[in-house]
N, CA, C and O atoms as a GROMACS GRO file, in nm:
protein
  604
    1UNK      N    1   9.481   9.266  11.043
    1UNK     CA    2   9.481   9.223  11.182
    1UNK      C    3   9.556   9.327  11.267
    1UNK      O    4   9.673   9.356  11.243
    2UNK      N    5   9.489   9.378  11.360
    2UNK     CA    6   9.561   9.443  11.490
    2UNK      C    7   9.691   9.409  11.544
    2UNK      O    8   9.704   9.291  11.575
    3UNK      N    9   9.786   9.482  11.560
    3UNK     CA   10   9.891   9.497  11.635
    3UNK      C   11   9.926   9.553  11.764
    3UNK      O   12   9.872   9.656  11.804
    4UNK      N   13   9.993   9.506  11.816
    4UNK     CA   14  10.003   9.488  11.949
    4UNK      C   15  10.161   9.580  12.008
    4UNK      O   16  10.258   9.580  11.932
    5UNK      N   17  10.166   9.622  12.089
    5UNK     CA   18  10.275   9.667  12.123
    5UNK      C   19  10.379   9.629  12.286
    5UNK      O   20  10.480   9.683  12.332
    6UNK      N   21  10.301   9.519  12.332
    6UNK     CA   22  10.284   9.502  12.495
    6UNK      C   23  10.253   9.316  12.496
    6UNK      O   24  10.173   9.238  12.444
    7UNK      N   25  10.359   9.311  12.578
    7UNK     CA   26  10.300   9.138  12.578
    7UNK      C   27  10.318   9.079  12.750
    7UNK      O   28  10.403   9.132  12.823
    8UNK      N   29  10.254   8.998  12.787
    8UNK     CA   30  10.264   8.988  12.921
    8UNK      C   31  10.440   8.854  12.905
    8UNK      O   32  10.468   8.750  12.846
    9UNK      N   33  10.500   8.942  12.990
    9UNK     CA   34  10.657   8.861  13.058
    9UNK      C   35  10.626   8.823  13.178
    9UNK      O   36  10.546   8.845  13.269
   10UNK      N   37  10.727   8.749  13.145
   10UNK     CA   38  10.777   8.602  13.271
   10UNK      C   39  10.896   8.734  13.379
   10UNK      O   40  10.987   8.810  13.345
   11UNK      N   41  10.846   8.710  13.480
   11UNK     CA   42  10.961   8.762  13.611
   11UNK      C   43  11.061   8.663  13.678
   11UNK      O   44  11.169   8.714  13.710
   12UNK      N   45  11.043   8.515  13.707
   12UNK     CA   46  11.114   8.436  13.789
   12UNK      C   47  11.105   8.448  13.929
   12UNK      O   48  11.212   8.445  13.990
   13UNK      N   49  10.999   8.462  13.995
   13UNK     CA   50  11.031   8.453  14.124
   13UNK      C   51  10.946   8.357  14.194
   13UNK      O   52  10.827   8.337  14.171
   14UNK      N   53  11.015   8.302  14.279
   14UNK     CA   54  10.991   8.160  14.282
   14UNK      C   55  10.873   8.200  14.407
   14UNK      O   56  10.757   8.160  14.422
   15UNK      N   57  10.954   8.291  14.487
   15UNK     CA   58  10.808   8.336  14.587
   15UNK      C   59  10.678   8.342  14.518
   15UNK      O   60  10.594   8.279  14.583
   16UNK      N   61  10.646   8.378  14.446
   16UNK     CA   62  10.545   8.425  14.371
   16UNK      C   63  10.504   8.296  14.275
   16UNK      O   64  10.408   8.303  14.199
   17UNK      N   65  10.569   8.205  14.284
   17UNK     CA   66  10.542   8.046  14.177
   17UNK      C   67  10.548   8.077  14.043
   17UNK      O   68  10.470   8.022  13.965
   18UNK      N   69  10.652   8.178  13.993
   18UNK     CA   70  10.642   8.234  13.853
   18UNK      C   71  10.809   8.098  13.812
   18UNK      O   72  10.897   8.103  13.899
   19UNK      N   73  10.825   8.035  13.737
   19UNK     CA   74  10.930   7.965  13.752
   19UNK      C   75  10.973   7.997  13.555
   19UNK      O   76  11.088   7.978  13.514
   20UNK      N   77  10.869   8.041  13.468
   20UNK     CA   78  10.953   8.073  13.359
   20UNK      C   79  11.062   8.216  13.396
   20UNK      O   80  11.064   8.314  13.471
   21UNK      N   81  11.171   8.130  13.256
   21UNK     CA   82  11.257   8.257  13.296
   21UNK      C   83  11.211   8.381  13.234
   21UNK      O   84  11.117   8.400  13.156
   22UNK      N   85  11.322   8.489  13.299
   22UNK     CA   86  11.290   8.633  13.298
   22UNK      C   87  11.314   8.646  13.206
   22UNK      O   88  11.417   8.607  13.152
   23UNK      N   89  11.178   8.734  13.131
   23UNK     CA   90  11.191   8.784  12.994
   23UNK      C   91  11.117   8.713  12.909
   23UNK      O   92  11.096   8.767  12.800
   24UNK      N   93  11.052   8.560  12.935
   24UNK     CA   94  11.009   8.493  12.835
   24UNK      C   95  10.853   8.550  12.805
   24UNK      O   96  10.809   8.542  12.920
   25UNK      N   97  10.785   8.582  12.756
   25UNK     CA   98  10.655   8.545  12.689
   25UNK      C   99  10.553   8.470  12.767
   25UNK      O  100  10.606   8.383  12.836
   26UNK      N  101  10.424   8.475  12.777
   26UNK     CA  102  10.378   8.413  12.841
   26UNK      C  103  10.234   8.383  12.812
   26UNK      O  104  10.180   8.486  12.770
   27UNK      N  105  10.157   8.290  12.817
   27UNK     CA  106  10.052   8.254  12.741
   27UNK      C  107   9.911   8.171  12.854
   27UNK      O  108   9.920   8.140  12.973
   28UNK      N  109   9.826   8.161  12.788
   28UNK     CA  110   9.775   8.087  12.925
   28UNK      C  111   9.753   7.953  12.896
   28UNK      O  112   9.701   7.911  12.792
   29UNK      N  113   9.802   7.869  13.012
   29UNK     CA  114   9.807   7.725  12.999
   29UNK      C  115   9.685   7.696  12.941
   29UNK      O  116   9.582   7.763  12.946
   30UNK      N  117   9.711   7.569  12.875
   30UNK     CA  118   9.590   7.499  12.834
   30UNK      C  119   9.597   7.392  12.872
   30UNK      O  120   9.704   7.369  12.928
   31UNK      N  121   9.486   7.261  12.866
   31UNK     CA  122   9.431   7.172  12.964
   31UNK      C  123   9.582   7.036  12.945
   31UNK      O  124   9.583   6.940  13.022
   32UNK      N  125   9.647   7.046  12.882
   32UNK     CA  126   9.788   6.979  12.863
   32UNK      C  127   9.873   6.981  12.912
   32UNK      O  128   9.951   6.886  12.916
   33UNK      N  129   9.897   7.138  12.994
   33UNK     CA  130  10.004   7.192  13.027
   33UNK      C  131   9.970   7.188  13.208
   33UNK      O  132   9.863   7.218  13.260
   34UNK      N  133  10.125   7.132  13.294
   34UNK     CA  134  10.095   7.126  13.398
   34UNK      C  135  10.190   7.193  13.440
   34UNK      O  136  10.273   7.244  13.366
   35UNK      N  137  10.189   7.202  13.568
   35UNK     CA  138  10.288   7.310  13.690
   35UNK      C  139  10.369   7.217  13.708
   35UNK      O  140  10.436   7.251  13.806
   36UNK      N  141  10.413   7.091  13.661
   36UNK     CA  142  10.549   7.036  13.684
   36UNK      C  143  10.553   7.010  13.838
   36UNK      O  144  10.659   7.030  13.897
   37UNK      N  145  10.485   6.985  13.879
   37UNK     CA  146  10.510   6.960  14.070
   37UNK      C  147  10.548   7.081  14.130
   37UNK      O  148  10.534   7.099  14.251
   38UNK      N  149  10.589   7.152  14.064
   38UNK     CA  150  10.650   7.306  14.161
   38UNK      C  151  10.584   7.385  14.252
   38UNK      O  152  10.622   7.432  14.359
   39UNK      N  153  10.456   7.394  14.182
   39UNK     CA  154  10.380   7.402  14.339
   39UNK      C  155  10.206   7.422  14.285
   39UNK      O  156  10.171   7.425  14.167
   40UNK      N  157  10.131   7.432  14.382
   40UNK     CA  158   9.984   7.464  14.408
   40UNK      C  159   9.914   7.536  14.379
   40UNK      O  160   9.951   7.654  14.373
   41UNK      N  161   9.833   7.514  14.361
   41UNK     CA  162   9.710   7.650  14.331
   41UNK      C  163   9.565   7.607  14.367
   41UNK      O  164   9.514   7.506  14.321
   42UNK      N  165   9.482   7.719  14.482
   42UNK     CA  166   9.384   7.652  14.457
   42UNK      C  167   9.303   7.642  14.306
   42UNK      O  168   9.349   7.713  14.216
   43UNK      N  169   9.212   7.576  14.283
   43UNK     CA  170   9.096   7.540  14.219
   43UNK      C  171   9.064   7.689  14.131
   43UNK      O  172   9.060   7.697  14.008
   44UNK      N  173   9.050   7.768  14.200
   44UNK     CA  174   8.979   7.878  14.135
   44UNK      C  175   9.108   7.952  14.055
   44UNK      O  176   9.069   8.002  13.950
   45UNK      N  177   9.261   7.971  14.081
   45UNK     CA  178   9.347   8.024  14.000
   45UNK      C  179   9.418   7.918  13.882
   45UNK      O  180   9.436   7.797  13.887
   46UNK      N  181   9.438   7.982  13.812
   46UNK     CA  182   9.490   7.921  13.672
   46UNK      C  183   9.617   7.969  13.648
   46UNK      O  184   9.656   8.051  13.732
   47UNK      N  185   9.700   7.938  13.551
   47UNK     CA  186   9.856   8.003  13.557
   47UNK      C  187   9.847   8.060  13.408
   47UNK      O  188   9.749   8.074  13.334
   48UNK      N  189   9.986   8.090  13.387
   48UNK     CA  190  10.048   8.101  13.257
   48UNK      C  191  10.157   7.986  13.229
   48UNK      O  192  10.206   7.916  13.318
   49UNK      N  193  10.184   7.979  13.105
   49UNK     CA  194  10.324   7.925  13.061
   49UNK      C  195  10.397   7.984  12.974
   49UNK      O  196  10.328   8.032  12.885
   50UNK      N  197  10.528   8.005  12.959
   50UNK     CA  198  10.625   8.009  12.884
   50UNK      C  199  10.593   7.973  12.729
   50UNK      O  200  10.564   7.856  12.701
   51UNK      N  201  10.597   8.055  12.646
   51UNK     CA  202  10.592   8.016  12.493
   51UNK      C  203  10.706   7.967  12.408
   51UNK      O  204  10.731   8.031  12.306
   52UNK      N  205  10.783   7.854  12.441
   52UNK     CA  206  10.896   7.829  12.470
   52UNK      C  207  10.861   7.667  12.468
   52UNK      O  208  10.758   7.603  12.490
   53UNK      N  209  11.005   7.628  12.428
   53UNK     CA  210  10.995   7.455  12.437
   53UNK      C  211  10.974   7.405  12.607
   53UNK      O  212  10.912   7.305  12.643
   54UNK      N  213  11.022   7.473  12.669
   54UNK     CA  214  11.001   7.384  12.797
   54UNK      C  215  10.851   7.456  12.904
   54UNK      O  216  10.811   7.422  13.015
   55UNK      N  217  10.809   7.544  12.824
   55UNK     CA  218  10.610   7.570  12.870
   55UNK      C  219  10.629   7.602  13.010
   55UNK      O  220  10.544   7.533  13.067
   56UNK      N  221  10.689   7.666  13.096
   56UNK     CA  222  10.701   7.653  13.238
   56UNK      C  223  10.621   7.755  13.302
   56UNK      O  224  10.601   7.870  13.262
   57UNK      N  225  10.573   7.695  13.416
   57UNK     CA  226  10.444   7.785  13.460
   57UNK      C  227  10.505   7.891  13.532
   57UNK      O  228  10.615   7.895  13.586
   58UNK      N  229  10.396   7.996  13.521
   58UNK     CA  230  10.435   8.141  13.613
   58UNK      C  231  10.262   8.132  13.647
   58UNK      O  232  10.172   8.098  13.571
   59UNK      N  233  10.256   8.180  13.800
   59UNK     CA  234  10.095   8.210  13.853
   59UNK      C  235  10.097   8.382  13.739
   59UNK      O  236  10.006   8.416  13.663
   60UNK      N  237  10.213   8.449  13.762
   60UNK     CA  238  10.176   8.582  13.725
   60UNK      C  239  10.295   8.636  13.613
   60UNK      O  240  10.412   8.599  13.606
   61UNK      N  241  10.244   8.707  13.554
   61UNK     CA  242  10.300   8.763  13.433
   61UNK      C  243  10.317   8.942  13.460
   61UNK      O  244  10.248   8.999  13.544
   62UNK      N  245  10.405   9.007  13.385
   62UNK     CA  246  10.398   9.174  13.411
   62UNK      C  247  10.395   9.228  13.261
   62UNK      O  248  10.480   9.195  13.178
   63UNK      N  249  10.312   9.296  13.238
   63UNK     CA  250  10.305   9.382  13.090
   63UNK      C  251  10.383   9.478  13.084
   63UNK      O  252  10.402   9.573  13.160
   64UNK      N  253  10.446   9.436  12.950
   64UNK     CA  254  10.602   9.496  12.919
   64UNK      C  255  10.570   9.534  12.774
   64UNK      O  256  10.488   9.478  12.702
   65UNK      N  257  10.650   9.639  12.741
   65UNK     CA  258  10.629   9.670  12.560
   65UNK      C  259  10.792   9.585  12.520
   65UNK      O  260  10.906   9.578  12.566
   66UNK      N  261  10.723   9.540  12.424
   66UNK     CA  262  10.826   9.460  12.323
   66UNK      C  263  10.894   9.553  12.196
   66UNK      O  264  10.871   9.667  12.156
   67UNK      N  265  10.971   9.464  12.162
   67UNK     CA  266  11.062   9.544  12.059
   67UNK      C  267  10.976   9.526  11.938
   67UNK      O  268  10.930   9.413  11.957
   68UNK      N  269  10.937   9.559  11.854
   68UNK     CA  270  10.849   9.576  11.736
   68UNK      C  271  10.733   9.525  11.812
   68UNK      O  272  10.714   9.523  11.934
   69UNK      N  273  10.644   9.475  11.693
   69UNK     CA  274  10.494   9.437  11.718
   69UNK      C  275  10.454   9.294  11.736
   69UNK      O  276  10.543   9.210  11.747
   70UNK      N  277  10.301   9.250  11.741
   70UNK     CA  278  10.283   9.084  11.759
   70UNK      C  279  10.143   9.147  11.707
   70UNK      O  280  10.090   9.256  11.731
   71UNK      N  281  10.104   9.033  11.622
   71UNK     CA  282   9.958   9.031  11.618
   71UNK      C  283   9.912   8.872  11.699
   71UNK      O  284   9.980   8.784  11.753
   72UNK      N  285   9.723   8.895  11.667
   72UNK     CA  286   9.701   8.760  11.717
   72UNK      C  287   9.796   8.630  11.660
   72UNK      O  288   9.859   8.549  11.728
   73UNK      N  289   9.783   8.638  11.517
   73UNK     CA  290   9.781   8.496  11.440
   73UNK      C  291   9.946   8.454  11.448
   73UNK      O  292   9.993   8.346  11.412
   74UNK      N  293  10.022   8.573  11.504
   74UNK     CA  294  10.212   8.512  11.555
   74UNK      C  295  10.202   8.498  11.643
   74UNK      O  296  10.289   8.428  11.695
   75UNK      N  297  10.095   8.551  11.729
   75UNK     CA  298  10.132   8.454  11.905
   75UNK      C  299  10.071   8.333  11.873
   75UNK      O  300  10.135   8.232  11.901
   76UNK      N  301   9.962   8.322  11.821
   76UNK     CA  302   9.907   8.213  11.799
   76UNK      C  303  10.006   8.068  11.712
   76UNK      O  304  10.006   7.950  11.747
   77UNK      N  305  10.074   8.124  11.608
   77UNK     CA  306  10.174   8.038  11.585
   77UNK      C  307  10.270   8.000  11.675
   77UNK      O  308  10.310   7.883  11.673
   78UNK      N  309  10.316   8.085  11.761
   78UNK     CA  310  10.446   8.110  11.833
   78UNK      C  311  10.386   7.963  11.931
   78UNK      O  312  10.449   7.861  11.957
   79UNK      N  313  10.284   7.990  11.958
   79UNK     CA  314  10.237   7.908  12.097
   79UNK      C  315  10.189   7.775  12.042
   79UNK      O  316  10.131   7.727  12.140
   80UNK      N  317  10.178   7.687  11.944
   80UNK     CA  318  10.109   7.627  11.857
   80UNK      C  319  10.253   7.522  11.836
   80UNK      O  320  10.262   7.400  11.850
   81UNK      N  321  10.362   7.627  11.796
   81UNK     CA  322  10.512   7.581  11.728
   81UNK      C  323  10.530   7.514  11.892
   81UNK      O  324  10.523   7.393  11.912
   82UNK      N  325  10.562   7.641  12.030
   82UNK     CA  326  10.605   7.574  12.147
   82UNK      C  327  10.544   7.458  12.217
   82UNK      O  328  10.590   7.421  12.325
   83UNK      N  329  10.398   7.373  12.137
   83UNK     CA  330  10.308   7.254  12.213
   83UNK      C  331  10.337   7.167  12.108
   83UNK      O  332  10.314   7.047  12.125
   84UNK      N  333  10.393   7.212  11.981
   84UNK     CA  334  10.418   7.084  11.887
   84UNK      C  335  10.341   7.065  11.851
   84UNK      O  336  10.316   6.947  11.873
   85UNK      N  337  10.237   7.132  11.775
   85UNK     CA  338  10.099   7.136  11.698
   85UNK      C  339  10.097   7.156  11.570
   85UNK      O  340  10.176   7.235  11.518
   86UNK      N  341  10.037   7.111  11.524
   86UNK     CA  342  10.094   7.154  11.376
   86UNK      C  343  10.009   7.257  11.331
   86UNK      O  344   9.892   7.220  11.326
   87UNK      N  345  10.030   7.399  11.290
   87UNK     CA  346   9.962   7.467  11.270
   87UNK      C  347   9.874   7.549  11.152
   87UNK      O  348   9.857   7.669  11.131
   88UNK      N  349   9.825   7.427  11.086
   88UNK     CA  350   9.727   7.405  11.014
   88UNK      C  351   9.602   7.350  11.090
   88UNK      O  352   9.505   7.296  11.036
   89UNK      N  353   9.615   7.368  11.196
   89UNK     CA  354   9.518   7.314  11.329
   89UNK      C  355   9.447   7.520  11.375
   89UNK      O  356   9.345   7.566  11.425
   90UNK      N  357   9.545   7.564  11.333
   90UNK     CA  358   9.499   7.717  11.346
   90UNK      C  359   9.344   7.779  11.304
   90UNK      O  360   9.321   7.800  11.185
   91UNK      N  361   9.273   7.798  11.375
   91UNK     CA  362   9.106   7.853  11.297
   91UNK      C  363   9.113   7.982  11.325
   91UNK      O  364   9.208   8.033  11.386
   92UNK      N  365   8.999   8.051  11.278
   92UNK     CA  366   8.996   8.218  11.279
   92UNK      C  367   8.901   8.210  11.444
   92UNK      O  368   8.897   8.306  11.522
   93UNK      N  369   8.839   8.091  11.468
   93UNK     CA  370   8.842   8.115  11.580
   93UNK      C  371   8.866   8.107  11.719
   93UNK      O  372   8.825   8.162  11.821
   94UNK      N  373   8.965   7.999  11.682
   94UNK     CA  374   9.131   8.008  11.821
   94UNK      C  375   9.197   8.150  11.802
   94UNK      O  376   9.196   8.216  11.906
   95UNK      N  377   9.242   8.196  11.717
   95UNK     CA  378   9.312   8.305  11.692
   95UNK      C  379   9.206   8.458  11.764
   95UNK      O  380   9.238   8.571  11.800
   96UNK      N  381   9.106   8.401  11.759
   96UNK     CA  382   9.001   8.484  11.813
   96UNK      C  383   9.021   8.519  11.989
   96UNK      O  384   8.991   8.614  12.062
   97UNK      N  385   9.071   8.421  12.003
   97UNK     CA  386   9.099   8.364  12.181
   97UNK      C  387   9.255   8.451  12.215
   97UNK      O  388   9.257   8.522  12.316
   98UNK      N  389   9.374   8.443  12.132
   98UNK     CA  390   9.462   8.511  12.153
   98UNK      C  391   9.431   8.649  12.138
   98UNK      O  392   9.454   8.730  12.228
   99UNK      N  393   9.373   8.683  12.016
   99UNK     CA  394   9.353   8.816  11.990
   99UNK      C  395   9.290   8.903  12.139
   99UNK      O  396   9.324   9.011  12.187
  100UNK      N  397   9.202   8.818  12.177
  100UNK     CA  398   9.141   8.866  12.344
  100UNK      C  399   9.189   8.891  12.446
  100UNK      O  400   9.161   8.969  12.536
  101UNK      N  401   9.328   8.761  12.414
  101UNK     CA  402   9.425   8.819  12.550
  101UNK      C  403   9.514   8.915  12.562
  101UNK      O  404   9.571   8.956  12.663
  102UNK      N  405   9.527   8.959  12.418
  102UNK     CA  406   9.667   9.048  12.394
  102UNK      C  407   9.567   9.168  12.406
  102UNK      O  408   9.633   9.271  12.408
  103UNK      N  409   9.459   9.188  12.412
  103UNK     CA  410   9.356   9.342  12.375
  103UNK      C  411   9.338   9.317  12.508
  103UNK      O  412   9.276   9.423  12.522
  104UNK      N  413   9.338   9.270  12.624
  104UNK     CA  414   9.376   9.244  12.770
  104UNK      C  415   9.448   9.297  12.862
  104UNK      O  416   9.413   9.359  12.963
  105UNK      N  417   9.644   9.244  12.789
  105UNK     CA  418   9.715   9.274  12.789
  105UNK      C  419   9.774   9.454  12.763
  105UNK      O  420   9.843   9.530  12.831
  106UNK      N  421   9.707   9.467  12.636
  106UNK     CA  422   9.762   9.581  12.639
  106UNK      C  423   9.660   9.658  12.681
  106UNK      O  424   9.704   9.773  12.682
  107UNK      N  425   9.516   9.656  12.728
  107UNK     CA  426   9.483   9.746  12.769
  107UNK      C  427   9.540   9.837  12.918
  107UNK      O  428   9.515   9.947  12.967
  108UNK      N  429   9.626   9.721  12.950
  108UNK     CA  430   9.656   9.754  13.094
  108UNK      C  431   9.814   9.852  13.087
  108UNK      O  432   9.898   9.830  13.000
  109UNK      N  433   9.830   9.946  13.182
  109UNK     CA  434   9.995  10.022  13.159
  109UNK      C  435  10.103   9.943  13.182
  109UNK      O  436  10.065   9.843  13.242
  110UNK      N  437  10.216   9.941  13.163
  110UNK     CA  438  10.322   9.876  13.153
  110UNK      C  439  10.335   9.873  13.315
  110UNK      O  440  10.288   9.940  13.407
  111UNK      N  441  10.433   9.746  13.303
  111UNK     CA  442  10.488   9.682  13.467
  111UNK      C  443  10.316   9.696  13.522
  111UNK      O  444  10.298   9.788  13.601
  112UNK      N  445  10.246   9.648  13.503
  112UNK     CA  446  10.118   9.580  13.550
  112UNK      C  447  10.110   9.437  13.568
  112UNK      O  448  10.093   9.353  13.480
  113UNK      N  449  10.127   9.417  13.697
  113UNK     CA  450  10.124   9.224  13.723
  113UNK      C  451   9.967   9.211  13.721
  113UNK      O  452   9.886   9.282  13.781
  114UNK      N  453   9.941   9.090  13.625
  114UNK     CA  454   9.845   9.020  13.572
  114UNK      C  455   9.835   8.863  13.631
  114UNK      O  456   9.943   8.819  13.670
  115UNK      N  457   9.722   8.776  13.642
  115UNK     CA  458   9.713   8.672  13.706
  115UNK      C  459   9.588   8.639  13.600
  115UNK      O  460   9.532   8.720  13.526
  116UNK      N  461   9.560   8.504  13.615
  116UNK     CA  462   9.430   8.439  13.553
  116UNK      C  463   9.381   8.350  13.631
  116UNK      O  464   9.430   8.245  13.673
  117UNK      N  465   9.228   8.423  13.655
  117UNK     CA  466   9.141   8.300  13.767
  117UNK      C  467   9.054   8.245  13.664
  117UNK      O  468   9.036   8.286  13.550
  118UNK      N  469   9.003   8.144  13.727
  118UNK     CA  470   8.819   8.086  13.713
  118UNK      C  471   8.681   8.167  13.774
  118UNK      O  472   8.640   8.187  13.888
  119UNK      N  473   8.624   8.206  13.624
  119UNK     CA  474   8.497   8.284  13.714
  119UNK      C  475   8.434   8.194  13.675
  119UNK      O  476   8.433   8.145  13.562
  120UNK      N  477   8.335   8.144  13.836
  120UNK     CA  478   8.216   8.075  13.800
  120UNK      C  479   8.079   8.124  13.786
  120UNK      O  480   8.020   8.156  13.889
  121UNK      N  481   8.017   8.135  13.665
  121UNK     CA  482   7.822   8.186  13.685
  121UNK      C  483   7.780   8.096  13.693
  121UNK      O  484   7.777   8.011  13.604
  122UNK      N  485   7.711   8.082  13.866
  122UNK     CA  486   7.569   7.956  13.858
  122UNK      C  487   7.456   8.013  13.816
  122UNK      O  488   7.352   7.957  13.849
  123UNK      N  489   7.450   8.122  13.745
  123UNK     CA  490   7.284   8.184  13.725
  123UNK      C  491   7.326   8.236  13.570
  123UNK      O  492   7.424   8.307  13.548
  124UNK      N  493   7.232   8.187  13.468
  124UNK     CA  494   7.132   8.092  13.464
  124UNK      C  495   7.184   7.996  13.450
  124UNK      O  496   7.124   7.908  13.513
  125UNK      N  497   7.288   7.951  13.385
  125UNK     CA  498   7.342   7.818  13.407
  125UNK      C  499   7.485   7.824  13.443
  125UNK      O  500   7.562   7.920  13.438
  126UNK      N  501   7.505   7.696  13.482
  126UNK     CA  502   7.640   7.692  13.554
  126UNK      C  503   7.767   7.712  13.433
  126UNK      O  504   7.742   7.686  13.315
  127UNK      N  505   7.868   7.747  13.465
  127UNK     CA  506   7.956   7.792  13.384
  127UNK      C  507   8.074   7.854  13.416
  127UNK      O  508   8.100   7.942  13.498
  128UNK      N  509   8.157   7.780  13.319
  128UNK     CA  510   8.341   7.870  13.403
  128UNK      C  511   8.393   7.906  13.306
  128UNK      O  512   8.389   7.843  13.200
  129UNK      N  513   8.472   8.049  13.329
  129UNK     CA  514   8.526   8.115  13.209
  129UNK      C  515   8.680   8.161  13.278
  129UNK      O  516   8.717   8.155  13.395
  130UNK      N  517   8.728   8.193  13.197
  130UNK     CA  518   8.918   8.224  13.236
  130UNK      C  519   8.888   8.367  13.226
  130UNK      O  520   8.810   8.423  13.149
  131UNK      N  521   8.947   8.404  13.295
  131UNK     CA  522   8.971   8.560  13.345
  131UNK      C  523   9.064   8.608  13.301
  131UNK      O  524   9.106   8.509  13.360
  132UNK      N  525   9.193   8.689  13.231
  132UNK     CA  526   9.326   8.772  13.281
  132UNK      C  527   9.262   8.874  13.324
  132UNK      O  528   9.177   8.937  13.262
  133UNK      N  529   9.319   8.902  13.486
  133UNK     CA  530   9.302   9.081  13.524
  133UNK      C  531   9.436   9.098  13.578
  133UNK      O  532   9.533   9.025  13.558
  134UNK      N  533   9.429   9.225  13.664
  134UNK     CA  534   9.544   9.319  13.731
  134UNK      C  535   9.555   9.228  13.827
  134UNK      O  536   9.454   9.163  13.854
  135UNK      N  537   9.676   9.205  13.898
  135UNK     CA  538   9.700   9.122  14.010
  135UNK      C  539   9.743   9.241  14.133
  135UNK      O  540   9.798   9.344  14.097
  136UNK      N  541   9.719   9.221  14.243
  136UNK     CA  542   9.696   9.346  14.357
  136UNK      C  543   9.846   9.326  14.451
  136UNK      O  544   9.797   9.315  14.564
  137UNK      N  545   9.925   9.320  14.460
  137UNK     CA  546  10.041   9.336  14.582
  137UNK      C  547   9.992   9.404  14.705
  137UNK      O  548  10.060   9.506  14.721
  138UNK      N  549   9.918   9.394  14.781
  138UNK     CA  550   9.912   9.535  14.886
  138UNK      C  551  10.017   9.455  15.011
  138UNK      O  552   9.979   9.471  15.127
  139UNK      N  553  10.108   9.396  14.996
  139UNK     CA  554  10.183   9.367  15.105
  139UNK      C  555  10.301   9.406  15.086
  139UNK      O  556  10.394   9.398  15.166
  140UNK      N  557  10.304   9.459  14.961
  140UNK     CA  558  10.502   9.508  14.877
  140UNK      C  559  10.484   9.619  14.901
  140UNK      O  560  10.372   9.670  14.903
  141UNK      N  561  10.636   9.703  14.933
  141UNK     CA  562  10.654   9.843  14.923
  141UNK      C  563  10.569   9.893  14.810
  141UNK      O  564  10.476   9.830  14.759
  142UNK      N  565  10.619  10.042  14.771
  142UNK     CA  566  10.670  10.083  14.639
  142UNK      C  567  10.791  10.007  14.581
  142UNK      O  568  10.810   9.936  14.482
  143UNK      N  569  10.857  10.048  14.675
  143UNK     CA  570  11.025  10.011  14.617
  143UNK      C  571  11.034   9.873  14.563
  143UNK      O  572  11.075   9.835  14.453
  144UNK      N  573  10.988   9.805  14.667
  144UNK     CA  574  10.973   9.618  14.609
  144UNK      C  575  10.880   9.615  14.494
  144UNK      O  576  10.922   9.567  14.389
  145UNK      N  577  10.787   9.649  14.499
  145UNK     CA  578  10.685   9.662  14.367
  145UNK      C  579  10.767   9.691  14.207
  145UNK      O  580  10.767   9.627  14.102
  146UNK      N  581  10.849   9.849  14.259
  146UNK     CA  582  10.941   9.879  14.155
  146UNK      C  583  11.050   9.766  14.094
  146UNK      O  584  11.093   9.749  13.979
  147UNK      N  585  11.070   9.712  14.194
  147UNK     CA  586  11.239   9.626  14.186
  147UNK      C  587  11.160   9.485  14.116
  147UNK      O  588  11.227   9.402  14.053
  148UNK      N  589  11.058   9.474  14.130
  148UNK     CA  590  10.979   9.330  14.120
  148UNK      C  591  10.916   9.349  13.949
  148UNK      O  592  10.931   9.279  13.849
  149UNK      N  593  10.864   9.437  13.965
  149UNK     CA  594  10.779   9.435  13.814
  149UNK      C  595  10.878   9.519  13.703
  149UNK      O  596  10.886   9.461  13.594
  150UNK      N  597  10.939   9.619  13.710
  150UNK     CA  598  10.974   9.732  13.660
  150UNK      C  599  11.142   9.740  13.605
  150UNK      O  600  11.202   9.832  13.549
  151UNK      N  601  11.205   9.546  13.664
  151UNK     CA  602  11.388   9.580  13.613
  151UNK      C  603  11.372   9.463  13.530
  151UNK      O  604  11.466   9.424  13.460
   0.00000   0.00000   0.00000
């Protein structure tokens, strides 16, 4: 199995509706996991959570290199252990689903803010799929950009 060198982190900023703390790990919610009242999103964006006992949502994540490696099937535990799953519930093709996000993840350069929408295809049939891409700032400096993604 592939190894990974880059995992998308938690920032904390509440402007931004990121509320895991800084530094944590970050995964994409699944249909269990809620934003805790903290705040909104339309319809079409999706969040992350914290891989962590308390799952706390961030809209956006920043790709950071980690200290050693991760493959799919330890995030996949990691995130499995933090929902209280027992993970003998693990298939080769859930693990298939992490493996996608981390080959995502690291395709992108470090301190890259990432977000996850809903794409909808109505042609040929209707259908919604989860996205991770690059998330765009064009209202931040440099400097804020730097101070935001990059400490």
């Amino acid at each position: 199995m592939k190894k990974y060198e880059k995992m998308l982190i938690a920032i904390n900023e509440i402007d931004f509706n990121c509320y895991s703390n800084k530094g944590d790990w970050l995964y994409i919610a699944n249909k269990k996991d809620t934003k805790k009242g903290l705040f909104r999103l339309p319809n079409y964006i999706h969040f992350f959570v914290s891989i962590n006992e308390q799952r706390m949502p961030s809209e956006i994540g920043v790709v950071k290199k980690i200290n050693g490696q991760i493959n799919a099937k330890e995030l996949a535990e990691l995130d499995y252990i933090s929902r209280k799953k027992d993970l003998k519930l693990l298939t080769d093709e859930t693990i298939k689903e992490y493996e996608w996000f981390l080959e995502k993840v690291n395709a992108q350069p470090e301190h890259t803010p990432m977000a996850v929408t809903w794409l909808e295809k109505l042609f040929p049939k209707k259908e919604k799929e989860l996205r991770v891409h690059k998330k765009y700032f064009t209202g931040l400096s440099k400097e804020e950009k730097k101070e935001l993604f990059e400490t």
